[in-house]
N, C-alpha and C positions, 0 to 999 in steps of 0.2 A: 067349743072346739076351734081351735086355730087354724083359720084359712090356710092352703098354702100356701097363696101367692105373700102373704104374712108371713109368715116360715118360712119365707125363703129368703124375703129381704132380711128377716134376723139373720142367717145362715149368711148371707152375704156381709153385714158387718160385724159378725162377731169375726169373720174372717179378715178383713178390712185391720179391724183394731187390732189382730193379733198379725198382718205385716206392719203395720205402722210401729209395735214396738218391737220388730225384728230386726235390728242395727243392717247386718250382715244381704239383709233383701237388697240394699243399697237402691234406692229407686225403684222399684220391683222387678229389678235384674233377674235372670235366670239362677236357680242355685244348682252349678252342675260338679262342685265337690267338694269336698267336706278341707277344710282350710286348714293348711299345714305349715309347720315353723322352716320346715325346708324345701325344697323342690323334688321333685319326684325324678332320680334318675335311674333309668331303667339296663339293664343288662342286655345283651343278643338273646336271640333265639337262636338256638343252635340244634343241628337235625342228629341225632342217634339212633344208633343200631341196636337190638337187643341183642346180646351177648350166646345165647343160644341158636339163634338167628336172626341170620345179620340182614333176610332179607323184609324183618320184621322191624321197620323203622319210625319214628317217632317224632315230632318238635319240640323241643322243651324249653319252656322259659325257668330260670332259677333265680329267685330275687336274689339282689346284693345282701352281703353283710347279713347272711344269716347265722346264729349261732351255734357253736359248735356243743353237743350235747342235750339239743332242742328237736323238736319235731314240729313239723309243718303242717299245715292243710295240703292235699291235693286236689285240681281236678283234673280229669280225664275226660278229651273230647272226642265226639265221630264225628264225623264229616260223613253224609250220605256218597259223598266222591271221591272221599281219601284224600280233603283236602286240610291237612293237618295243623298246617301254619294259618290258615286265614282264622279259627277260632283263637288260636295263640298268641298272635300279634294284636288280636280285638281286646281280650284280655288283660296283656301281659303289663298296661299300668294300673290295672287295678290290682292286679298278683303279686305288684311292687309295691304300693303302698299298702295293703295287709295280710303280706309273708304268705302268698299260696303260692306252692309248684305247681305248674301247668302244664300238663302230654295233651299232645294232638295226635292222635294216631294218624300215618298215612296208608295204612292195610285196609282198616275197617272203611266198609263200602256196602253200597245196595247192592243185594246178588250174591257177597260173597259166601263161597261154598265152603270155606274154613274159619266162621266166625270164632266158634268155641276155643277151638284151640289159639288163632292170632289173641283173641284175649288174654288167655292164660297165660301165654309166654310173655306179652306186655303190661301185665300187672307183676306177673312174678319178677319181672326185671324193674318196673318201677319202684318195689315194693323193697329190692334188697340192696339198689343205688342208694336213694334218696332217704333224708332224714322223714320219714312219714309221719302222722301221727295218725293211726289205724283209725282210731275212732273219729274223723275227719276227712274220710273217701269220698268224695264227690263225682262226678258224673254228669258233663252235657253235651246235647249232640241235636245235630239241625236234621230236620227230617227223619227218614230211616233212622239216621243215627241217633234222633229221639228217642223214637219209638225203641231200640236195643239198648240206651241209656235206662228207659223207664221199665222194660223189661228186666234186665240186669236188678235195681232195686227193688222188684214187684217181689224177687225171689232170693234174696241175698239180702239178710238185716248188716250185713256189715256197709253197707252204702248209704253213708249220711244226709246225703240229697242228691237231688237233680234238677238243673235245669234244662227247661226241654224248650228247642225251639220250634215252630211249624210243624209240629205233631203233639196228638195227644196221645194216652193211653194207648196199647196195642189190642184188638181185638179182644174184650169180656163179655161175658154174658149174662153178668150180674152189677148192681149200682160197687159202686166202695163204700165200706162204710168205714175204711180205715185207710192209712196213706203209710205209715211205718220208715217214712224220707222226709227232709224238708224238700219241698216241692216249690218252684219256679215257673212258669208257663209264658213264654214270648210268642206271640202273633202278628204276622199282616193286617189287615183291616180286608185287603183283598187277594188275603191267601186262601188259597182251596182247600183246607182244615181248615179257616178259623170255624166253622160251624159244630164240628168235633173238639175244640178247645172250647167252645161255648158250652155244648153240652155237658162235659168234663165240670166246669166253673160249677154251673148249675147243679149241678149234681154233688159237688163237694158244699158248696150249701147247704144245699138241704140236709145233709147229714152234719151240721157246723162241724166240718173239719177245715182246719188252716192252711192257707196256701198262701201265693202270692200271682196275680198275672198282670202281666202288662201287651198293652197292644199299640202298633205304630202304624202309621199311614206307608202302605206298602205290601206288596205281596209276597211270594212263596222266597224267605232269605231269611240268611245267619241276620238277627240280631245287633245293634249297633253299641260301642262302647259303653255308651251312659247305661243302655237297656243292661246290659251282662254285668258293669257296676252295681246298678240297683237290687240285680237279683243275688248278686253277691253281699249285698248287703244283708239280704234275709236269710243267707248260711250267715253270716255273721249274728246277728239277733237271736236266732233258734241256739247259736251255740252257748250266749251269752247264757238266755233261758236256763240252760239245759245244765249250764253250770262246765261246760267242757272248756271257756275261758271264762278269765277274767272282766266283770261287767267296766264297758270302755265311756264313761261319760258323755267324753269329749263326741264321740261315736253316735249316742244315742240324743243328745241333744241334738246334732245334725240331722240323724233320720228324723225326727219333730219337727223341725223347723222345712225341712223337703216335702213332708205332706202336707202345711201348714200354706206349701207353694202351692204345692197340686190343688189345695182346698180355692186356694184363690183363683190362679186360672182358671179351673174346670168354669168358675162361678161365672167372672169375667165373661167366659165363652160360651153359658147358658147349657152348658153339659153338664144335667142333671144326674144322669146315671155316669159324669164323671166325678162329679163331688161326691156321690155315695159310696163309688168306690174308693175313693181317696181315703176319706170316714173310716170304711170298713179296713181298709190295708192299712192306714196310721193305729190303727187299734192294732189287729195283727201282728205288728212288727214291734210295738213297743208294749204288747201283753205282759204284766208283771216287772217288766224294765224302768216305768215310765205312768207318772198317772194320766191314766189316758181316756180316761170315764166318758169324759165330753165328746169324743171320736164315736165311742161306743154308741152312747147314748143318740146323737144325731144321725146316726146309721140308721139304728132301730127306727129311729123316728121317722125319717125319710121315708123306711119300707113299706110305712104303713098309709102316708100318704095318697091322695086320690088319684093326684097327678102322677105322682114314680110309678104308681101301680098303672095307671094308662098306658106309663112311658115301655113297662115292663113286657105289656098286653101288646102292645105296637113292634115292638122286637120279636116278639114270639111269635107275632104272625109275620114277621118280612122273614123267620128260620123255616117254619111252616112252607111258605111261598118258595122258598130256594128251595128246600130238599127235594119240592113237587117237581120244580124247575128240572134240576139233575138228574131227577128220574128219568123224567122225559125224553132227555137228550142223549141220555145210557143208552136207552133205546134206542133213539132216533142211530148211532150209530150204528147199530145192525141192520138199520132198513132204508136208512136215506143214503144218496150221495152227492158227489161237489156239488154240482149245481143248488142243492138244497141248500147246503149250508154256505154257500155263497147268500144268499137271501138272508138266512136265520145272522151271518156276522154282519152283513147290511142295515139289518133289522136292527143288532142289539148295539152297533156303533151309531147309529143315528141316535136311540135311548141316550147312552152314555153323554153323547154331546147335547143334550136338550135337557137333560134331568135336573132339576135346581137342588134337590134332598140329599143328602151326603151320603145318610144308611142306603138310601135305594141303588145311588152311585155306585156305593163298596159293594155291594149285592150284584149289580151288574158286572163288575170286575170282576168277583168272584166266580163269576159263573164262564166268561169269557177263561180266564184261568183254569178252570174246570174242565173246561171243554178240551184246553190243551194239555194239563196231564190226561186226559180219557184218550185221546186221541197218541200220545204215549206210548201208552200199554196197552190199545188195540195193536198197533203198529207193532212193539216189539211180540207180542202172544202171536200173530200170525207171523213173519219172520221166522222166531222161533219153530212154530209148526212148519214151518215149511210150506204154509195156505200162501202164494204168492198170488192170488187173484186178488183175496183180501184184505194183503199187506199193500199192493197200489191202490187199489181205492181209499184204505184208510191215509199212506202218505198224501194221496190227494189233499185229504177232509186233513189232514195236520199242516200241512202247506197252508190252505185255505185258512186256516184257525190262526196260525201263529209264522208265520210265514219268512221274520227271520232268527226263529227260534234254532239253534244249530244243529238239532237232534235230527229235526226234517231230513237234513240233507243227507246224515250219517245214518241214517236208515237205508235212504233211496241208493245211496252208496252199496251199502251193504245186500240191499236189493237189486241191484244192476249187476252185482259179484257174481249171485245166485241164476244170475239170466246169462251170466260169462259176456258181459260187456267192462270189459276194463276201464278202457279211456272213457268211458261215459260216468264210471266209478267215481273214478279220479278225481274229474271235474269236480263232480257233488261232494265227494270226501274234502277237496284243497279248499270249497267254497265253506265247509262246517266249522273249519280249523280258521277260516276266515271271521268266520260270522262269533267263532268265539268257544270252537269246542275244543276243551282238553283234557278230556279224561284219556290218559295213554294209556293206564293200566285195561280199561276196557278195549281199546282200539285191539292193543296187544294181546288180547284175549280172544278177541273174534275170530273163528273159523275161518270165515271168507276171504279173511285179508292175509292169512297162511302163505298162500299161492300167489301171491302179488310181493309177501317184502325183503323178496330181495332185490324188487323192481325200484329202477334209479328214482325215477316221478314219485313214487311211495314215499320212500326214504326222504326225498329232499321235502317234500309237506309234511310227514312227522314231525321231522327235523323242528319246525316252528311251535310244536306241541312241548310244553313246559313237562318235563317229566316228576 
């Protein structure tokens, strides 16, 4: 039997030999896109109305020089805040160089009480502008707007994938043992779901159904350009599969030679459980495209290993450990207050800055994180109820947690409302819009602020809020 610290230095120069006759590595330059005879120039984003209602509006990118008598791919994005342009401008060079139309809704939001229908009115208008090609619906959305991306396809076979950012699945109560989408999954490293995207991963394993996920250093956020490239590359590959285009050469040799990078960094960087999933995703993506046996084959290989298998046993108990964590702290908010959790962010900030282990790191992030969306939805559930004893204690214990997070303030804002202190609102509302809050459409939704906008101070802080 072959050691694996053996097996891993093979692993390491088969990798080695195969940049060295990679011309395009150039020194073992980064590879971040697939090389083209022209430059990629892109079109505006432009904002539309849907035609039935106009208060039903959209961003859309339209690549140049499309054909006339042709059909496109789409995707359509949610933004948890109805921020419609920021997935469409992340996008919109990759939407350029391989002909996809791109909607950002800015309706669809967490909360909203007319999800069903804002849908339907902006597909139905998507659908009877634009050159479609039905069999090519796509769907992705960060957060919430995950989770109703991956809903939408859970229940609708006409939706040919999704990419989902910082959420996984929506509430089941059974494993999958089918996916019925090509599937996508982006993560933090210290997002408060990646532990439910982990889950998810695992679990589509075990039943070998195909995905793709990637994870970056970072917390609860949209995705960055290369990540939403990459995973457009695997709508691309599943379509080639699948026979819905034409198989692109030039296309598939670049996806080879990309994990062929990853095989190498990972290695470089001694990320063992990165190299295996590089293995496993360069199989994945070039299944039947591409002989790719060798991918396959040092996947399997890996899994069986003494070492991966430790590596696996060590991950599963630092998920074990956090879940225990979170429990804990779920609780602690119905029976501790500031003072406590002054101690416990004392406690886990001293951790963070002394810990030398990365996973233990991301774990302590994660939970710091954790604490501030829990601390969230304590705050907005009491608010809502109208419990205004344990809507100040909670903004306390949210202050404490995350302190120039901008939610804090528009809370307490909205809390001062309910107490009929105005100018003390004010203050906290001009300080959130400071700190960096713009959701207008919620502002403009809130009860409380009713009776205040026609008030000059109101208006002139709005005023700074991006509508």
């Amino acid at each position: 039997m072959i050691k694996f610290k053996t097996m891993l230095k093979i692993f390491f120069v088969i990798v080695t030999t195969l940049l060295i006759s990679v011309s395009c590595y150039e020194n073992e330059q980064r590879i971040t896109e697939q090389p083209s005879e022209k430059p990629i120039i892109q079109s505006s984003i432009q904002t539309i109305a849907c035609k039935s209602d106009t208060s039903n509006t959209y961003e859309l990118y339209l690549p140049n020089n499309l054909k006339a008598n042709q059909k496109y791919p789409v995707i359509i994005c949610f933004d948890s805040h109805g921020r419609g342009k920021m997935p469409v401008d992340s996008l919109s060079e990759t939407a350029e160089r391989y002909k996809y139309i791109v909607i950002g809704s800015n309706r669809i939001r967490n909360n909203e009480t007319k999800t069903n229908e804002i849908l339907q009115i902006l597909f139905n208008d998507v659908l009877a502008r634009y050159p479609i090609d039905t069999t090519r619906v796509y769907l992705c959305g960060f957060s919430g707007g995950a989770r109703l991306a991956l809903s939408i396809a859970l229940t609708n076979k006409s939706i040919a994938g999704v990419i989902s950012c910082a959420a996984g699945l929506p509430q089941i109560d059974k494993d999958i043992t089918e996916i019925g989408f090509d599937l996508s999954m982006i993560s933090g490293k210290d997002d408060f779901n990646y532990l439910e995207i982990k889950a998810l991963e695992n679990n589509l394993i075990s039943q070998n159904l195909k995905f793709y996920t990637q994870y970056f250093d970072g917390g609860h956020s949209w995705a960055n350009k290369e990540q939403l490239r990459n995973a457009v590359l695997w709508l691309e590959m599943n379509a080639m599969r699948s026979g819905k285009i034409q198989k692109n050469d030039s296309l598939i040799d670049f996806v080879h030679k990309l994990f062929q990078y990853e095989i190498y960094v990972n290695g470089q960087n001694k990320n063992l459980l990165g190299v295996r999933d590089a293995y496993r995703y360069g199989y994945y993506f070039l299944d039947s495209l591409y002989d790719n046996s060798d991918f396959k084959a040092k996947a399997e290989l890996m899994d069986k290993t003494e070492e991966f298998l430790k590596e696996i046993t060590t991950h599963k108990k630092l998920a074990d450990n956090e879940s225990s964590l979170r429990e804990k702290y779920m609780m602690s908010f119905q029976t501790q207050q500031e003072d406590w959790w002054k101690n416990e962010v004392r406690i886990l900030n001293e951790k963070m800055k002394n810990e030398s282990n990365s996973e233990q790191t991301h774990l302590l992030k994660r939970i710091k994180n954790f604490w501030s969306i829990a601390a969230f939805m304590n705050t907005d559930n009491a608010l809502k109820n109208n419990d205004l004893a344990r809507a100040e204690n909670f903004i306390k214990i949210y202050r404490t947690i995350d302190e120039k997070n901008p939610d804090v303030y528009y809370f307490k804002a909205v809390f001062l409302l309910k107490k009929n202190l105005e100018k003390e609102a004010l203050d906290d509302l001009e300080y959130a819009v400071k700190l960096g809050f713009a959701d207008y459409t919620k502002l403009a939704t809130q009860n409380e602020f009713a009776q205040i906008k026609n008030k000059v101070r109101y208006n002139s802080i709005i005023a700074n809020i991006h509508k």
